[in-house]
C-alpha positions in Angstrom: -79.5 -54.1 28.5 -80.8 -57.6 26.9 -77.8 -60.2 26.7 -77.2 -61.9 23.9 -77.4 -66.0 24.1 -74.8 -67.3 21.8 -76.2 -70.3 19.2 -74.9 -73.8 19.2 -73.1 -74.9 16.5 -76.4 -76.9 14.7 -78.4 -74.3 15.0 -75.9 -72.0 13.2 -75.7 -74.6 10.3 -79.3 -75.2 10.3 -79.2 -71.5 9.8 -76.9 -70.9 7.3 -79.1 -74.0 5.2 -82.2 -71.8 5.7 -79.9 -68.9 4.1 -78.4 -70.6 1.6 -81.9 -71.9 0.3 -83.1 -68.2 0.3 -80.1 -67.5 -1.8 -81.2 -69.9 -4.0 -77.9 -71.4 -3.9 -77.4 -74.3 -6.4 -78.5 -77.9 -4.5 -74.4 -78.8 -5.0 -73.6 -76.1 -2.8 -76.0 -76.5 0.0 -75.6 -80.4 0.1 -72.1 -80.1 0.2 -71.8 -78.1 3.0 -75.0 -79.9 4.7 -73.5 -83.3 4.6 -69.3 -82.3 4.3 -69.1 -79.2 6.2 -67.8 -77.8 2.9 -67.5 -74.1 1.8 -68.0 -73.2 -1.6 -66.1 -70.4 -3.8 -67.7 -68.6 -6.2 -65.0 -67.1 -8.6 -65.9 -64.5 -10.2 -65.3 -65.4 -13.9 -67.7 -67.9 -13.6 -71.2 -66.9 -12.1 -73.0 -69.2 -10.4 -70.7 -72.1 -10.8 -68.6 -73.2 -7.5 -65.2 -75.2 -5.9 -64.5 -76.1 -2.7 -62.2 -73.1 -1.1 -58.3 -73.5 -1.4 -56.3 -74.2 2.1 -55.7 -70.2 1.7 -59.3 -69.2 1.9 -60.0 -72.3 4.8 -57.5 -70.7 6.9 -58.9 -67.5 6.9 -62.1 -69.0 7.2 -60.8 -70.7 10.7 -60.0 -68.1 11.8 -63.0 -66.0 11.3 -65.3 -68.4 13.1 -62.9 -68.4 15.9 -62.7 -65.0 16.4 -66.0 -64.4 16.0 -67.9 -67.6 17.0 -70.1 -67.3 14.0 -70.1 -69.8 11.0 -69.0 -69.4 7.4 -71.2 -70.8 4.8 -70.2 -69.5 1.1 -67.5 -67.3 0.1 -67.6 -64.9 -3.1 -64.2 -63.9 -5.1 -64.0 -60.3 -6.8 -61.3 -58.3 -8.1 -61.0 -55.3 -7.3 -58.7 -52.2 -9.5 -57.4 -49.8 -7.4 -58.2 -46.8 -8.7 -54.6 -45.0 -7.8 -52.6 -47.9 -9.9 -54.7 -49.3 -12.9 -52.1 -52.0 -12.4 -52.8 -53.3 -9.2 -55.7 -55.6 -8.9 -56.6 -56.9 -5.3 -58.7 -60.1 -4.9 -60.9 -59.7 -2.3 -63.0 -62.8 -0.6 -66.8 -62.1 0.6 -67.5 -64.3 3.4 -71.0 -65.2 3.7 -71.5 -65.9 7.5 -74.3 -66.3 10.6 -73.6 -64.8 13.4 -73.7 -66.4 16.4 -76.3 -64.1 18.1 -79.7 -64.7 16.9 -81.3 -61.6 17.3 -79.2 -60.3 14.5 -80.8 -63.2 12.0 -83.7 -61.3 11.0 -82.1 -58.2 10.4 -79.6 -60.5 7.9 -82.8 -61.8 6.3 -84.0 -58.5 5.2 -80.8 -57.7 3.7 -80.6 -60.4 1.9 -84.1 -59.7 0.7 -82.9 -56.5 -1.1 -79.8 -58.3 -2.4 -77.2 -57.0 0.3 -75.4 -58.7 3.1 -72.8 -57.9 5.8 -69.8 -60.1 5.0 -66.1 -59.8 6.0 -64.4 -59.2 3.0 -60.5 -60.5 3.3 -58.4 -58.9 0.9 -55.8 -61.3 0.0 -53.1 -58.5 -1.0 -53.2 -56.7 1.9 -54.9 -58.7 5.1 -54.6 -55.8 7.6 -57.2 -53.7 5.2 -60.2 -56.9 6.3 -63.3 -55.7 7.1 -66.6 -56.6 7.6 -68.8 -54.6 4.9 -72.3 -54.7 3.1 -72.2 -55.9 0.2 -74.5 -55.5 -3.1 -74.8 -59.1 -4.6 -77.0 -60.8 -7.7 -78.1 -64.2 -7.8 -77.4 -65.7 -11.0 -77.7 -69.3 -12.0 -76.9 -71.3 -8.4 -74.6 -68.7 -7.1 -73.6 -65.1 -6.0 -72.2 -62.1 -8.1 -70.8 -59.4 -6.0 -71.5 -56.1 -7.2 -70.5 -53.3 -4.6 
């Protein structure tokens, strides 16, 4: 069994730069979290545009990376209808992330290539269903569009 070597901090951020390029994530965006650490929200009533993440989102975001090790570097926000009650509509938060084992990179890379990604999605109404999923994204105008 090959172990996995865990990636320093740098090297994940030089990463995520490489990814957000490939995104083709406005320059805002990836010079903001290049030179301030900062993570960028896409809401998504306004596609492609961006604001830094609320203290909210951050926290989740902390806690993430320390679970996992991995770094977050752009964050998607979708409603979501539940399809048992019309009325009930569930934000959900797509967490655009490198992992902190390498050899999963390249794998990433190809998703991305067909406009899909493993994220963890937090749902903000109810925490406990967080997961990590593929997601089914656009790129449209500096930013993401989630669409499955």
């Amino acid at each position: 069994m090959m172990k996995k070597i865990e990636i320093s901090k740098e090297e994940l951020k030089k990463e995520a730069i490489k990814r957000m390029k490939y995104l083709d994530l406005s320059r805002k965006v990836i010079l903001q979290f290049q030179t301030k650490n900062e993570v960028r929200i896409c809401p998504h009533y306004f596609f492609g545009k961006s604001m830094p993440v609320n203290f909210e989102i951050q926290e989740v975001i902390n806690h993430f990376e320390k679970r996992t090790g991995g770094l977050v570097y752009y964050v998607l926000a979708t409603p979501y209808v539940d399809l048992n009650n019309e009325k009930n509509i569930m934000t959900m938060y797509s967490l655009f992330y490198v992992s902190k084992y390498s050899e999963e990179w390249e794998a990433d890379i190809l998703d991305m290539s067909e406009n899909y990604q493993i994220t963890y999605v937090y749902n903000a109404n109810y925490p406990e269903l967080s997961e990590l999923g593929t997601i089914a994204f656009n790129r449209i105008n500096g930013g993401l569009q989630r669409l499955g």
